[in-house]
C-alpha positions in Angstrom: -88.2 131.8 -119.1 -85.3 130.3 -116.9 -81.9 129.4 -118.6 -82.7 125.6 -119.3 -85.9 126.6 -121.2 -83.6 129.3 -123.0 -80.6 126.1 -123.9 -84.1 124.0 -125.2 -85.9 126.7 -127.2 -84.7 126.3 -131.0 -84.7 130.1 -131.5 -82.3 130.8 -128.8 -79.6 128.4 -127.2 -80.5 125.0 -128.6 -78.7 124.7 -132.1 -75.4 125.4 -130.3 -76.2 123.0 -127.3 -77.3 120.1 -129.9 -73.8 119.7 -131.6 -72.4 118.8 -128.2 -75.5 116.5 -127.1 -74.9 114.5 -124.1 -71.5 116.3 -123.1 -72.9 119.5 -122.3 -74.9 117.2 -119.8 -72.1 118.2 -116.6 -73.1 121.9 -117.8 -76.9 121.6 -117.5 -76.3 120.4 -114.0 -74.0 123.6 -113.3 -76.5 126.1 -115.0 -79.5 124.5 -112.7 -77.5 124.5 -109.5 -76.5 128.1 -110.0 -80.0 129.4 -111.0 -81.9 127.3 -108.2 -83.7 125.1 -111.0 -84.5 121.5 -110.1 -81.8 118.6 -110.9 -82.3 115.5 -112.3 -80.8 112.3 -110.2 -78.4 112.1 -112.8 -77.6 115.7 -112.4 -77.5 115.7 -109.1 -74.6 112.8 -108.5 -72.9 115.5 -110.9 -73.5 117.8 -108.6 -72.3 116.4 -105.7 -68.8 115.0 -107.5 -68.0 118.6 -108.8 -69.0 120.5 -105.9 -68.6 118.4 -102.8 -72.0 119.1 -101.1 -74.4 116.8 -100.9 -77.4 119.1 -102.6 -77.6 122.5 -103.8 -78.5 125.4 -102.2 -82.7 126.6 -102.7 -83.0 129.8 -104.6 -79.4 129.3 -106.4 -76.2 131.1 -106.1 -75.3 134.6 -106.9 -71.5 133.9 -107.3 -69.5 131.1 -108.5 -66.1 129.7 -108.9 -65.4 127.3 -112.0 -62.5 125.4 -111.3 -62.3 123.7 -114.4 -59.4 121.9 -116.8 -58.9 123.5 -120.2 -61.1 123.0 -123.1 -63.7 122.0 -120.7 -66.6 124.9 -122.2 -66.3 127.2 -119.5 -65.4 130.6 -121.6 -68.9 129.5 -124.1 -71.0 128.4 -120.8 -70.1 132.3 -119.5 -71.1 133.4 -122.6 -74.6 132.2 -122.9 -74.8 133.3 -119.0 -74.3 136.5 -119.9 -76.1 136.9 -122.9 -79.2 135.2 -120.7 -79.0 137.7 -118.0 -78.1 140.8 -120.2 -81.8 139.9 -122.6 -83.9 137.9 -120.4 -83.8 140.2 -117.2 -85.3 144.0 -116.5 -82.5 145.8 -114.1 -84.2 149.2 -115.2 -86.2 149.5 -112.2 -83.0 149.6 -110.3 -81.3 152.2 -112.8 -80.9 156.0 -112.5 -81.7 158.3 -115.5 -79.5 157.7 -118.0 -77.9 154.5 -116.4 -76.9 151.6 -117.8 -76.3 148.5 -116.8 -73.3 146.2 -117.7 -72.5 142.9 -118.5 -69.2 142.7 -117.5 -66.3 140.3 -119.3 -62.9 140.9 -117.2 -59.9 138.5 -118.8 -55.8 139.4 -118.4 -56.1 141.7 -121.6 -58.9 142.9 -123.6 -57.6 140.0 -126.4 -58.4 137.1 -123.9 -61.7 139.4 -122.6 -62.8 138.9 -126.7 -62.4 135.4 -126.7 -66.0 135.3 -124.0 -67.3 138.5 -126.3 -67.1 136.7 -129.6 -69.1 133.7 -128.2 -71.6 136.6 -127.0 -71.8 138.3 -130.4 -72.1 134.6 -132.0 -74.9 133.8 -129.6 -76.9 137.2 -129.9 -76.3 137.4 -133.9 -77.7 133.2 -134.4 -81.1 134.6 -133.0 -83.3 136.9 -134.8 -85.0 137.2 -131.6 -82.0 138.5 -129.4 -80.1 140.4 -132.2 -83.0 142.6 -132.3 -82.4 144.0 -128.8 -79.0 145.2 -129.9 -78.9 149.4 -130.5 -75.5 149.5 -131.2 -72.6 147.2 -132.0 -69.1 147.7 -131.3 -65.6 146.0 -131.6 -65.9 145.5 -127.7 -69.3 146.5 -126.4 -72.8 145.8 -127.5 -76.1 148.1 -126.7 -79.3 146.8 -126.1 -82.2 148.3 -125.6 -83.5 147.5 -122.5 -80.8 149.4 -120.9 -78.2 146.6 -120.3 -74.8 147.1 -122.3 -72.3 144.2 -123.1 -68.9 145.1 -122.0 -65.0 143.8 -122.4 -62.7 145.4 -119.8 -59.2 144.2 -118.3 -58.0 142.7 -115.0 -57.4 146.5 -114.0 -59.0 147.7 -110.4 -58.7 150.7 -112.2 -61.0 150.3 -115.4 -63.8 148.6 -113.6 -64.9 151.4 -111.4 -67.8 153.7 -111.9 -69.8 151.1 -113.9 -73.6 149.5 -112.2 -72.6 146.0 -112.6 -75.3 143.2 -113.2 -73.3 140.3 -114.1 -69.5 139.9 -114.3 -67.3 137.3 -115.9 -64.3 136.9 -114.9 -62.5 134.9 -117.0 -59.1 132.9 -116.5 -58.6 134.4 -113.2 -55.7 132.7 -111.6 -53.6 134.0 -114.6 -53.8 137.6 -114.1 -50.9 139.5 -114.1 -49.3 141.2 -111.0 -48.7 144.9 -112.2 -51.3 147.0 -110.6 -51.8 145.7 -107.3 -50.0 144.1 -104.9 -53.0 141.2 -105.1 -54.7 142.0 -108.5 -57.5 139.4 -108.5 -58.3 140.6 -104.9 -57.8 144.4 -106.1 -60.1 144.0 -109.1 -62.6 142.3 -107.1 -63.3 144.9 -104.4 -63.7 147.3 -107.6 -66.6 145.4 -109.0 -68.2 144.7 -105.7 -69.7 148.2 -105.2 -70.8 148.4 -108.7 -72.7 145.5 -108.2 -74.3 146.6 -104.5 -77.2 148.2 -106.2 -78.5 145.7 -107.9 -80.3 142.9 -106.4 -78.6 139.2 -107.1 -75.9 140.4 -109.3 -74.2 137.7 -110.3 -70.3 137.1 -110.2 -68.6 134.4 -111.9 -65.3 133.6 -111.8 -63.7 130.5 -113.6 -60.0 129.4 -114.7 -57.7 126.2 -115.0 -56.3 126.4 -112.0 -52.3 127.7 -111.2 -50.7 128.2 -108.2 -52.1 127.8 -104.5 -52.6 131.1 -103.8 -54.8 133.9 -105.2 -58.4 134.3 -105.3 -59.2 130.7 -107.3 -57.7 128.8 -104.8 -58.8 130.5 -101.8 -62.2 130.5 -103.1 -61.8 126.6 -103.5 -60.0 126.6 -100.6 -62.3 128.2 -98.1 -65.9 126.8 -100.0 -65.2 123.7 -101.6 -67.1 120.7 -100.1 -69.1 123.2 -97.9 -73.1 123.0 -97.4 -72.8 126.1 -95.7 -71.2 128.2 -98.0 -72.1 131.4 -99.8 -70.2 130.9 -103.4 -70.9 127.6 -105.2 -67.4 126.2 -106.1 -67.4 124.0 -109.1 -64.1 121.7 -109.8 -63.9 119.2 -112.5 -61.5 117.6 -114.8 -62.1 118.5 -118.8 -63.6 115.2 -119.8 -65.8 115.6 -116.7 -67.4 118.7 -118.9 -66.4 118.1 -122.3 -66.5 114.4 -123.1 -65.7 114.8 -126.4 -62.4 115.9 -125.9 -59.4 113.3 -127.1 -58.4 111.6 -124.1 -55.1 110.8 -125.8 -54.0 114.4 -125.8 -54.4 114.3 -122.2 -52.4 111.0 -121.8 -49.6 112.5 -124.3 -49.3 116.0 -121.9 -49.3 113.8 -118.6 -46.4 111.7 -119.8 -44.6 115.3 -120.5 -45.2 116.9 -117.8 -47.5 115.8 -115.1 -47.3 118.9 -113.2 -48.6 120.8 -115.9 -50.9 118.6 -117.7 -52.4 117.6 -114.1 -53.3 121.4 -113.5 -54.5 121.9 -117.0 -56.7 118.9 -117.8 -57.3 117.3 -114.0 -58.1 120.8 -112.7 -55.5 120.0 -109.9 -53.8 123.0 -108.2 -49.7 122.9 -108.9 -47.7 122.0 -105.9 -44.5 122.8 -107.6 -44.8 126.5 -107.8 -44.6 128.9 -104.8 -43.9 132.4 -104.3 -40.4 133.3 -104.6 -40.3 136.2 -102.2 -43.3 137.3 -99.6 -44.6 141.1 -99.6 -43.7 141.6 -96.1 -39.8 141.3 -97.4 -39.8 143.6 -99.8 -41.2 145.6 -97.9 -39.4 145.7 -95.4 -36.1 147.0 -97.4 -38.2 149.3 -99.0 -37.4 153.0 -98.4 -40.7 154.9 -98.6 -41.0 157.7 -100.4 -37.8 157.9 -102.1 -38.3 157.5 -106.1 -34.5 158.2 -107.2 -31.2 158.7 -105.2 -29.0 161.3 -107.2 -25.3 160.2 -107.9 -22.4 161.5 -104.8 -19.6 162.1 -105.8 -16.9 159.8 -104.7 -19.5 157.2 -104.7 -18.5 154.2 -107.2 -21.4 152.8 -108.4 -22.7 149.8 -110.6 -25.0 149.3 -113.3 -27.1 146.4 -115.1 -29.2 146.2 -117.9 -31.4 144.3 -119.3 -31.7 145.1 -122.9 -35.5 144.0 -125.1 -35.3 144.6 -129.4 -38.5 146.9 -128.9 -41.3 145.0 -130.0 -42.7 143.7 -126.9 -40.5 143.5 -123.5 -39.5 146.4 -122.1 -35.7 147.8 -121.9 -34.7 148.4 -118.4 -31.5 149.7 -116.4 -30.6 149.9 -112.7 -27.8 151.8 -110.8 -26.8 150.8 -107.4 -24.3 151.1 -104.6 -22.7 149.5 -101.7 -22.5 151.3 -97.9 -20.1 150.5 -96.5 -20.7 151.8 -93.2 -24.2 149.9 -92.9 -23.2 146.7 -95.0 -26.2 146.9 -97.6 -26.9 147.3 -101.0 -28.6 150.5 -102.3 -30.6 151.0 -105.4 -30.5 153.9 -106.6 -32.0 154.5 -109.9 -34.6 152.5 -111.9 -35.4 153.5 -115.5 -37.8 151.8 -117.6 -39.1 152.0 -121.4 -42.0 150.2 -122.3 -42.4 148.5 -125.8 -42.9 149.6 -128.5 -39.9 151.9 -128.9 -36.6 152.3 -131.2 -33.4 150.6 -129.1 -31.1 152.8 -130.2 -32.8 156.0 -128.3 -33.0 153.9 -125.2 -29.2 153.2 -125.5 -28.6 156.5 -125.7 -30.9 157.8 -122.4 -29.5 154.6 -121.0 -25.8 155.4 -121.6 -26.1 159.2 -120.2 -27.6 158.4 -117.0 -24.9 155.9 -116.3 -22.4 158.4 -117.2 -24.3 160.6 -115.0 -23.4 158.2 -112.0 -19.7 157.7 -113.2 -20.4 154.1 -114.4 -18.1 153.3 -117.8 -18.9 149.6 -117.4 -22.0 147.9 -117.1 -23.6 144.3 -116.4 -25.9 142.6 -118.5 -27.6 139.4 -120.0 -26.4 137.2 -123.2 -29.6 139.1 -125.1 -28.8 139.1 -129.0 -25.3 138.8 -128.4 -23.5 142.1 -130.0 -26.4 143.7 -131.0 -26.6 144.5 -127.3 -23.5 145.1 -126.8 -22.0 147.4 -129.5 -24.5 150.3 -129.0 -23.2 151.1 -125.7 -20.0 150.5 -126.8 -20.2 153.1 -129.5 -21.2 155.5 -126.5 -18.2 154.6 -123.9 -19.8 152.3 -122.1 -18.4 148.7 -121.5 -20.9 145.9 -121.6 -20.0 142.8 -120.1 -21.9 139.7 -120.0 -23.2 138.5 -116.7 -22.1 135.4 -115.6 -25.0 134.4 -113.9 -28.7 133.6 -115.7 -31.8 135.1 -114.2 -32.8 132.3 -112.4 -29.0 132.4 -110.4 -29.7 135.9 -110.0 -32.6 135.6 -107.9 -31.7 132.8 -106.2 -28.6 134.8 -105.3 -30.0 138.0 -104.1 -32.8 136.4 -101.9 -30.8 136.2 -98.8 -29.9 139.9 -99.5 -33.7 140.6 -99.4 -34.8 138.5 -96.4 -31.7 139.5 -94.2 -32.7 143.5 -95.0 -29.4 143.9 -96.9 -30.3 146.2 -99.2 -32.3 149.2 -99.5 -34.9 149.6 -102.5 -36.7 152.3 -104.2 -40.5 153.0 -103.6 -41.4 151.9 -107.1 -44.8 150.0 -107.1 -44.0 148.2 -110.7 -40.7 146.7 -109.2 -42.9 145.5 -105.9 -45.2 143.8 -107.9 -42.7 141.7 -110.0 -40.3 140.7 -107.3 -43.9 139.4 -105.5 -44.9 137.9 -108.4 -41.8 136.2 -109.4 -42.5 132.2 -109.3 -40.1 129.6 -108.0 -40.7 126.1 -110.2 -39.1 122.8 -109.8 -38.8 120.7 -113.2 -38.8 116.8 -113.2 -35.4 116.5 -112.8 -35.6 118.5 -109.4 -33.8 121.9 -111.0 -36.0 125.3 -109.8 -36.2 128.2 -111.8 -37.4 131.3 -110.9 -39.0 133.8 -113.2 -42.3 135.6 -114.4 -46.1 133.7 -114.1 -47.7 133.7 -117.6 -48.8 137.1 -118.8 -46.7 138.3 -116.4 -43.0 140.8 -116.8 -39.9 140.6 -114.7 -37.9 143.3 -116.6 -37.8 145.8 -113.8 -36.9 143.2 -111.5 -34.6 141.7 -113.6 -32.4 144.5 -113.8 -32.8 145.9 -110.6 -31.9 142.9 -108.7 -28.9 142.2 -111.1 -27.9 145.5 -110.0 -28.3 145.0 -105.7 -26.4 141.4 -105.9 -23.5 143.2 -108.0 -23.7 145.9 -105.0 -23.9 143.7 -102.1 -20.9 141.2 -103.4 -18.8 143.6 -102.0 -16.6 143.4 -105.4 -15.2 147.0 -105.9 -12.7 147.6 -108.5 -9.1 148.3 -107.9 -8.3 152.0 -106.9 -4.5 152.7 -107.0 -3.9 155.9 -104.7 -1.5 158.8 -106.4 0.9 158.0 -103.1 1.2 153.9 -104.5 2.5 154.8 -107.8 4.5 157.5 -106.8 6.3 154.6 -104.3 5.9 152.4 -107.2 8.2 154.7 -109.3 10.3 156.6 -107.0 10.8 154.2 -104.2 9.6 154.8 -100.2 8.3 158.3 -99.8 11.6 160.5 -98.3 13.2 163.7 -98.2 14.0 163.4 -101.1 10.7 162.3 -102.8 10.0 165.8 -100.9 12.3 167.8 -102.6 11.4 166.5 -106.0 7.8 167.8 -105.1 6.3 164.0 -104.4 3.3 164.6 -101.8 0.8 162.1 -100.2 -2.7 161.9 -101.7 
């Protein structure tokens, strides 16, 4: 049975497909083109539109790229692509004693993964047929009995190795966060790969709205889009090109909002206003390796930021840093971080000792809940002032610092990660602002670059030598100043 056969048999796919009727149509074409099955000519125009070839390649595709506008079916079309492959093919042949193999569903979170895995459970509990293949049934993973297991996981290169991979789905690609790799998609991608080596035409699906111009999506789209040649079958198409029945007038309503947005969200059109705000090869560059933490000096003056979180869900972060003088940089020298959840008044107080450890009485920090920031370190001798500069100034600010190798960072691969994934945007009215992609943090950043632009300004505070105020009270330094015991510092 191929996977049309299984969308027209009433016992399997069809009831779901016959709600939708003819706007599932752009689907069928997709499902036939990546398992080698014939096309209609109606299909095939669809083909061509979508994919920029001019016919499909024999034999089908064992990887593909869905670049597709939101609400277009793409997380229900992976579903019934993996519930196909996980009943309707034998992979035991190819498995060890005691192996399984694993359907695969990779999302930002396990959260989004569950969106996919619910349409899966759906699809497998509708048919009497399929549901009887399942062993065991969990909150995230489902057993069958031909040796294939059902699987969520997260965009971690980390938790997807070690598994025999059949099939995986990865789902809303081009918004994966930036916290374990220096290029995540790319990092979590050469982690599947070798699970997948053993078995023959494993099947790798990849498909998102589409973001920024960079990352995997677009240089998949990039590189394959429009080419007979190429290996990967690279699907683009708007969401009324897939899902007909969705309200055009929403789509008119977002585009007079924001065309930017609603262009890459409905028109499956890669943003133009969004770049990088700093390159990898920067950071880098001003990175001193191997060095975690830089203890305090004494007679060093140093300078502290903060950015504070209520617990729940950001984290709370704090940097220390100092200027040198001699080499006219910035250095970071400590980075502390506390991860949600966890009780702000213990952070102020592990905060507050480790700037007193560094000699710092007053610290810089943003407009977050007003007092209730500001009091706690208060109450614990340290004076919090209010930056007067917003994150996006901050950024902007500090950027020269970085490019120009005027500052000296920490080897910290969490603050690498957010200042590379940090996002410059430019609003309708021409106004950039830089900060976090969706899903992802900038609280280490945050603070740590708060605290290297406060150290490279130069702005030191006003020493007053014993020797000043002693000419200050007794006059110019004399004999006499002598006799009364008055010495130079």
């Amino acid at each position: 049975m191929n996977i049309l056969e299984a969308i027209a048999d009433p016992k399997l796919f069809e009831p779901h497909f016959r709600r939708g009727g003819a706007s599932w149509s752009a689907w069928k074409a997709f499902l036939a083109a990546m398992f080698g099955l014939p096309l209609s000519e109606a299909e095939g125009e669809i083909f061509r539109a979508c994919t920029g070839r001019a016919a499909p390649r024999e034999g089908g595709f064992n990887e593909a790229w869905l670049v597709c506008g939101r609400r277009a079916g793409k997380s229900f079309v992976l579903a019934v692509i993996a519930v196909f492959l996980a009943c309707f093919h034998d992979y035991r042949r190819f498995l060890g004693p005691g192996e399984r193999g694993t359907v695969m569903v990779i999302a930002t979170d396990r959260k989004q993964a569950r969106v996919i895995f619910r349409y899966i459970r759906g699809l497998m509990r509708a048919s009497e047929m399929l549901w009887m293949l399942v062993e065991r049934e969990l909150s995230d993973q489902l057993d069958l009995d031909n040796g294939v297991t059902i699987e969520v996981q997260t965009a971690s290169y980390k938790a997807t190795r070690g598994y025999t991979i059949v099939a995986a789905l990865c789902d809303e690609i081009a918004f994966w966060p930036t916290e374990d790799a220096s290029d995540p998609d790319y990092a979590v991608l050469d982690a599947l790969r070798p699970g997948m080596g053993t078995i023959p035409n494993a099947m790798l699906l990849c498909a998102s709205s589409p973001y920024a111009q960079r990352g995997a999506l677009y240089d998949a789209f990039r590189k394959w889009h429009g080419r007979g040649d190429a290996p990967a079958l690279v699907w683009r198409a708007e969401t009324r090109a897939m899902n007909s029945t969705f309200p055009q007038r929403t789509i008119d309503e977002a585009m007079e909002r924001d065309l930017a947005s609603a262009s890459a969200e409905y028109l499956a059109i890669f943003r133009q206003d969004i770049e990088a705000w700093v390159s990898r090869e920067a950071v880098e560059a001003c990175t001193a390796r191997g060095v975690f933490e830089r203890g305090p000096v004494t007679g060093q003056h140093y300078l502290g930021f903060v950015d504070p979180s209520g617990g729940a869900s950001d984290s709370m972060t704090m940097s220390v840093a100092h200027q040198d003088r001699a080499e006219k940089r910035a250095v970071l020298d400590c980075v502390r971080e506390r991860r949600a959840p966890f009780s702000p008044a213990e952070v102020v107080e592990e905060f507050a000792g480790v700037f007193r450890t560094y000699g710092i009485r007053r610290i810089v920090g943003d407009r977050y809940a007003g007092e209730f920031s500001r009091e706690p370190f208060r109450l614990r001798g340290i004076d919090y002032q209010v930056s007067d500069k917003p994150k996006t100034d901050i950024y902007r600010d500090v950027l020269p610092v970085i490019n120009s190798k005027r500052c000296e960072l920490l080897d910290l691969p969490r603050l690498a990660a957010q200042l590379c994934g940090l996002e410059r945007r430019t609003a309708r009215g021409g106004r950039d602002s830089i900060d976090h992609p969706p899903g992802g943090r900038d609280d280490v950043a945050n603070s740590a670059m708060g605290a290297v632009l406060l150290a490279s300004s130069g702005r030191q505070p006003l020493v007053i030598s014993k020797e000043a105020l002693q000419r200050a009270k007794f006059g110019p330094y004399t004999a006499r100043n002598r006799a009364w015991g008055l010495r130079a510092v």
